[in-house]
C-alpha positions in Angstrom: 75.7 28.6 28.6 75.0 27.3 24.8 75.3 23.6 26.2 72.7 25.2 29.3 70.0 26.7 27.0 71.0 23.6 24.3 69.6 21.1 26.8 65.8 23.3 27.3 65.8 23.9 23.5 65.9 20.6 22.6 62.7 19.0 24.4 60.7 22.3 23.6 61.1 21.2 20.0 60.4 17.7 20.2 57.6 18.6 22.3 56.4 21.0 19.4 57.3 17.8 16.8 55.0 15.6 18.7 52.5 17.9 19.1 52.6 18.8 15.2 52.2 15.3 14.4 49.9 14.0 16.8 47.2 17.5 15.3 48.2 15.9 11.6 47.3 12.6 12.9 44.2 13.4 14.7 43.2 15.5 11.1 44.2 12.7 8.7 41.7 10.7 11.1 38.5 13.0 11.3 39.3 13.3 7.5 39.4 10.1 6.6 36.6 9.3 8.9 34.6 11.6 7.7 35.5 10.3 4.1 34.5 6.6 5.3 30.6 8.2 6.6 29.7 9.9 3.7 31.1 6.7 1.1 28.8 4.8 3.3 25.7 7.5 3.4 25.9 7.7 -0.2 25.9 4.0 -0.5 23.0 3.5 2.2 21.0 6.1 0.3 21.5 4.4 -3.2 20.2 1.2 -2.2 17.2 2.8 0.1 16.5 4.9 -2.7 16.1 1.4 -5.0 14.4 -0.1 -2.6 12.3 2.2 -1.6 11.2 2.6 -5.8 10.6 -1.0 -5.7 8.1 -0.9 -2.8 6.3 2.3 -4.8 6.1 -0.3 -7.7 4.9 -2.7 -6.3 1.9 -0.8 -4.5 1.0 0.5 -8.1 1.1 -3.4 -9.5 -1.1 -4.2 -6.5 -3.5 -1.1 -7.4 -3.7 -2.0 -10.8 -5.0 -5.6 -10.1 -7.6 -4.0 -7.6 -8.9 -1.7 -10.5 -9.3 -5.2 -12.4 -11.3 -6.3 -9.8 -13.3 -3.1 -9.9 -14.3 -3.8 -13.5 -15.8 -7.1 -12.8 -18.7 -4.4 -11.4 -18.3 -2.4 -14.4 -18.7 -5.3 -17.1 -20.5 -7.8 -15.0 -24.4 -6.4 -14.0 -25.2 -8.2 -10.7 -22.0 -9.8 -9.6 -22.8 -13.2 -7.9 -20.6 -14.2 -4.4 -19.4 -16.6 -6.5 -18.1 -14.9 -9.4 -16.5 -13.0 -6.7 -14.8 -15.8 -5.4 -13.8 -17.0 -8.8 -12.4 -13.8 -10.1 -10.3 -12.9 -7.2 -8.7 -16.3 -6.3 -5.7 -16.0 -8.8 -5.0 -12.6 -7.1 -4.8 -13.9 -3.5 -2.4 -16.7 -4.6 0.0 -14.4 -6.5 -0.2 -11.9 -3.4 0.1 -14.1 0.1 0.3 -10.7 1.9 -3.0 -9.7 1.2 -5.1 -10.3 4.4 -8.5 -9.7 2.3 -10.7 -9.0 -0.5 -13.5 -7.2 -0.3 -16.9 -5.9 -1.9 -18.6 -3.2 0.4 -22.0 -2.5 -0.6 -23.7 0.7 0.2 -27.4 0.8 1.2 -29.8 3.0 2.6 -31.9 2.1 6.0 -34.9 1.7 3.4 -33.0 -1.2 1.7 -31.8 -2.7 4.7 -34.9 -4.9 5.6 -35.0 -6.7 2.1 -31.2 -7.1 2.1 -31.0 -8.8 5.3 -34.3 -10.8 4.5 -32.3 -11.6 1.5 -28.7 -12.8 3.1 -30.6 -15.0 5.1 -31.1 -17.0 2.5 -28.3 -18.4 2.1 -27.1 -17.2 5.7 -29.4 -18.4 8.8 -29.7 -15.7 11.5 -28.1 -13.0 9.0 -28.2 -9.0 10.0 -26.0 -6.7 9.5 -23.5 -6.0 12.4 -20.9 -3.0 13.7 -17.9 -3.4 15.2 -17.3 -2.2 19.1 -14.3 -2.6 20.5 -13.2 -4.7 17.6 -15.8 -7.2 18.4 -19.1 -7.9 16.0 -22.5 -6.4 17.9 -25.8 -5.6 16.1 -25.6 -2.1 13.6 -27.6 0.6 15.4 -30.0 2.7 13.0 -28.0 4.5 10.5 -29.2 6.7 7.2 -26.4 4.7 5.3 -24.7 1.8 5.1 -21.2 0.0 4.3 -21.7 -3.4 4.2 -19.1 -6.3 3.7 -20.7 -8.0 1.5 -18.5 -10.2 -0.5 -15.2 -11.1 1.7 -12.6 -13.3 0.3 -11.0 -15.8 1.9 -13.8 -16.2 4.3 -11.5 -18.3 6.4 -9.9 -16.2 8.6 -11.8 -13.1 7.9 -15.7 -14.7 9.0 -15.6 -11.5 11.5 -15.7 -9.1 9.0 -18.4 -10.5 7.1 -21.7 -8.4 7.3 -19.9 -5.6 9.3 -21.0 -2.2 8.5 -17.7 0.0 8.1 -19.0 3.5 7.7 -18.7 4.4 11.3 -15.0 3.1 11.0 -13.1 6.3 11.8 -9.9 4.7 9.9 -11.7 4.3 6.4 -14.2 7.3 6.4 -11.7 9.8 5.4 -10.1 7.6 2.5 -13.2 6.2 1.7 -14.9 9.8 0.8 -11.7 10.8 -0.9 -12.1 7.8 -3.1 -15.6 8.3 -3.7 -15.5 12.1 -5.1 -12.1 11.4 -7.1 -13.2 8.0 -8.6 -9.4 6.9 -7.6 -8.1 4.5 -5.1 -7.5 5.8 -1.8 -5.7 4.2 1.4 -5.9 4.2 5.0 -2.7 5.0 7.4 -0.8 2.0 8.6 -2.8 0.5 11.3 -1.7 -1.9 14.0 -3.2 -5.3 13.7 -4.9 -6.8 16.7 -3.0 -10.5 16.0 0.1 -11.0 15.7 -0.8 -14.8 14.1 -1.6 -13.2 10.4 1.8 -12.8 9.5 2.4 -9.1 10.2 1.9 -6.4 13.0 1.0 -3.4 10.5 -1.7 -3.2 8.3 -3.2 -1.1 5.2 -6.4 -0.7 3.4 -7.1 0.2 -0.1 -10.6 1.1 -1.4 -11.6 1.7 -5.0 -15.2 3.0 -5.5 -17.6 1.1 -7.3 -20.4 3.3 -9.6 -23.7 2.0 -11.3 -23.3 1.2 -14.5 -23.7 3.6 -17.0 -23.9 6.8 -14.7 -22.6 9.9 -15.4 -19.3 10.3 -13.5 -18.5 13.9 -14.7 -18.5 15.8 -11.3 -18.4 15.1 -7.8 -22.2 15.1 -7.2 -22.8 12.3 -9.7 -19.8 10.4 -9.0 -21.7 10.5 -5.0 -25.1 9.7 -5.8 -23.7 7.3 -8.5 -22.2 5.1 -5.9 -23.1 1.8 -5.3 -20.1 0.2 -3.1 -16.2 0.1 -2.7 -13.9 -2.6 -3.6 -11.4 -2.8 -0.8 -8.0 -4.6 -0.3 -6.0 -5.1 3.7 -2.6 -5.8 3.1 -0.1 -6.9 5.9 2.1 -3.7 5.1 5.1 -5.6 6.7 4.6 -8.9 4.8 4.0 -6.9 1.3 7.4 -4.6 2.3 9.0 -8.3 2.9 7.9 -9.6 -0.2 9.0 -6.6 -2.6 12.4 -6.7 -0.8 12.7 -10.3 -0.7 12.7 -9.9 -4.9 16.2 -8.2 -4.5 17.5 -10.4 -2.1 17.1 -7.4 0.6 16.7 -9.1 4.0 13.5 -8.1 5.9 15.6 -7.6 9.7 18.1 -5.5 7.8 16.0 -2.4 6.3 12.1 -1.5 6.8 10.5 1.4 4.5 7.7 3.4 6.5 5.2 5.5 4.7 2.0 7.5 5.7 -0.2 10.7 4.1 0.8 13.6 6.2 -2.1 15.8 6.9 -3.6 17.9 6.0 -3.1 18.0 2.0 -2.5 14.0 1.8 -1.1 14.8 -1.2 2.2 13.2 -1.5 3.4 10.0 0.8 6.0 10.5 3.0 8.2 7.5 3.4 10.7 6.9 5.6 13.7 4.1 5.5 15.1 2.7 8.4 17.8 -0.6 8.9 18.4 -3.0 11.2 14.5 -1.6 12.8 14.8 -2.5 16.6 11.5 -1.0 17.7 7.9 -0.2 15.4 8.4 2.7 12.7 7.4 6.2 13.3 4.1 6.8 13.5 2.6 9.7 11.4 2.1 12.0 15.3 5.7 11.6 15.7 7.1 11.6 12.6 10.8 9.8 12.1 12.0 9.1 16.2 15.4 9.3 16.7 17.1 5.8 18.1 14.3 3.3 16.1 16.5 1.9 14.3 20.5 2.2 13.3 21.7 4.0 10.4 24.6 5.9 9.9 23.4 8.9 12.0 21.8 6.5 14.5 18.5 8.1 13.6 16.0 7.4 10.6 16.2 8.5 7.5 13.5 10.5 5.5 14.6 9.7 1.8 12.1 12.2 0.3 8.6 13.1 0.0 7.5 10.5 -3.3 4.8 11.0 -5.2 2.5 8.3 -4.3 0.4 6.8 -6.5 -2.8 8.7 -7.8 -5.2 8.8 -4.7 -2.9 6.5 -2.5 
């Protein structure tokens, strides 16, 4: 009987044992696991959170030396295309992702006969042009105008030159936000039609230009003080590249994201992503699951920073 019921006993309790252990096991595991993840979060969102200061930084260091270029119009009465030329060359050396300087100059359809008779001075065959379809075509008859008037290089950017941007859709809204705050004021990342300029995503930052010596106090004078915009296109991916690339941060192994969500366009969200296998979100989607691998798999909103005043 004992040797009987000795014989069952037995494997029920090693059974039990190995059951015991292997639940132990399988805990320690999901523990440590689990341990492992958020070690690596934590470190993932130290080093976004740096990086992602450092790109912040830098877009303030590159606002900062548009304002300078904003002064030249404050200081200088009557700023010649070659003072232009001359003042911003430094600029586009030190900065290789910027696709563009720019003056635009804002006229009325009364000016527009004498300024066009005046280009073609020094420009045969001269008139001011709108884009359609993201080809050059003579401006129809507008009330105002937004003229590209100073573009530098001109190498590379002889398309823009002479184009009327206020119908542009993609700079109206910054470009009137600018204009009644006197600050800086960007444009959403925009896809670039060429992949040839050294970057698939672009950015615009405009900086209103006033008459000398108006009176700036409210919103109507800063509007019917304004006389043009100073205006910078960055390759966004190319000046991400080249903040990283100071930290030693390699470009295919993390991307930060950033765009004004409507409707307050208040603060910038930004977004940080590594090892990006497919374009960042977009601001209609927001952060799309499977773009790119973190921890999660998924992207990673950091926070909402405070951009920079206007941007």
């Amino acid at each position: 009987m004992f040797r009987r019921g000795s014989s069952i006993f037995i494997p029920i309790a090693s059974l039990s044992s190995l059951i015991l252990g292997l639940a132990i096991t399988l805990g320690l595991f999901v523990s440590v696991r689990h341990l492992e993840y958020e070690k690596m979060d934590a470190e993932f969102r130290r080093l976004a959170s740096g990086h992602l200061k450092a790109v912040v930084d830098g877009l303030d260091a590159l606002v900062h030396e548009l304002e300078t270029v904003n002064r030249l119009f404050l200081t200088v009465e009557d700023v010649s295309r070659e003072q232009f030329h001359t003042f911003t060359a430094p600029m586009l050396r030190r900065s290789p992702f910027i696709k563009s300087l720019t003056f635009q100059r804002v006229l009325t359809a009364a000016q527009r006969p004498a300024y066009e008779a005046e280009m073609r001075k020094h420009f045969p065959n001269f008139s001011i042009r709108q884009l359609s379809d993201g080809l050059p075509e003579p401006s129809a008859g507008r009330d105002q105008y937004r003229v590209v008037d100073y573009v530098e290089p001109m190498t590379g950017n002889e398309n823009v030159f002479g184009v009327d941007v206020a119908p542009s859709a993609l700079q109206a809204e910054p470009g009137q936000r600018a204009r009644d705050s006197g600050l800086p004021a960007s444009t959403d990342l925009f896809a670039l039609r060429t992949s040839s300029n050294g970057g698939k995503l672009g950015l615009v930052i405009l900086m209103p230009v006033y008459r000398r010596g108006a009176a700036l106090d409210s919103v109507d004078q800063r509007r019917a003080a304004l006389s043009g915009y100073t205006s910078a296109a960055l390759r966004a991916d190319a000046f991400v590249n080249n903040v990283l690339s100071r930290d030693g941060v390699q470009a295919a192994r993390i991307f930060i994201c950033g765009y004004m969500p409507a409707p307050s366009r208040k603060r910038a969200r930004w977004y940080i992503a590594r090892a990006i296998r497919s374009p960042c979100p977009t601001p209609a989607t927001g952060c799309r699951p499977g773009c790119c691998t973190t921890p999660r798999k998924t992207c990673r909103r950091l926070s909402n920073w405070p951009a920079s005043p206007g941007i």
